[in-house]
N, C-alpha and C positions, 0 to 999 in steps of 0.2 A: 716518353710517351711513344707509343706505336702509331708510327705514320703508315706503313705498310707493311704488311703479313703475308707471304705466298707463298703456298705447299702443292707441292707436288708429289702425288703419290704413284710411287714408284711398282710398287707389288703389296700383294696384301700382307699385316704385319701380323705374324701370329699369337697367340696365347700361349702362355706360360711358357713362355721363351726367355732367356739372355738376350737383352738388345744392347748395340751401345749409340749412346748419342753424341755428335759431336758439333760445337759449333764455333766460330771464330770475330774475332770483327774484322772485315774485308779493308775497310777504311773509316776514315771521320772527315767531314767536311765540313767545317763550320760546327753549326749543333746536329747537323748529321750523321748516326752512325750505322754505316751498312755490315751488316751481319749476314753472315751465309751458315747453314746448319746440315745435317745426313742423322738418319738412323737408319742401322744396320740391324739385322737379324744374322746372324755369324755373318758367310760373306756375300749376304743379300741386299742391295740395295732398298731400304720400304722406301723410305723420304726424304726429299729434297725440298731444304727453305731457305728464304730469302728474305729479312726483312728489313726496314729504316726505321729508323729510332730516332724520336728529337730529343734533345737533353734541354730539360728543365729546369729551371731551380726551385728551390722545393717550396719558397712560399709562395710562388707562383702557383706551383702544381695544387697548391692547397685551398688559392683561391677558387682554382677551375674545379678542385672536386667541389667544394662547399658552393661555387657558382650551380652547378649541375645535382646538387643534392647528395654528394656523395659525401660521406665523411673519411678527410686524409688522416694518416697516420701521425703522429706531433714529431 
């Protein structure tokens, strides 16, 4: 589940361009996982992101969708 999402945008990203994206996991702490991300437009910087991720287990997550109304995947 996403604990935090944060983008920074760098330059604007064009149309009908080649971009690439890249992202990694920075580390894991416990059920934390930090992830850091970039797109590129050739050697353009557009975006920078940063996010944390909790790890769930899936009948959990299934309660919390069908708590919230949503329907999880089986």
């Amino acid at each position: 589940m996403t604990g935090t999402l944060t983008i920074a945008y760098r330059s604007p990203t064009p149309l009908y361009t080649d971009l690439t994206l890249s992202g990694h996991v920075e580390s894991i702490e416990g059920r934390k996982v930090r992830t850091v991300g970039t797109l590129y437009a050739g050697d353009r910087l557009c975006v920078e992101a940063n996010g944390i991720f909790i790890l769930v287990e899936h009948a959990r997550f299934a309660r919390l969708a069908r708590t919230h109304g949503a329907v999880a995947a089986p």
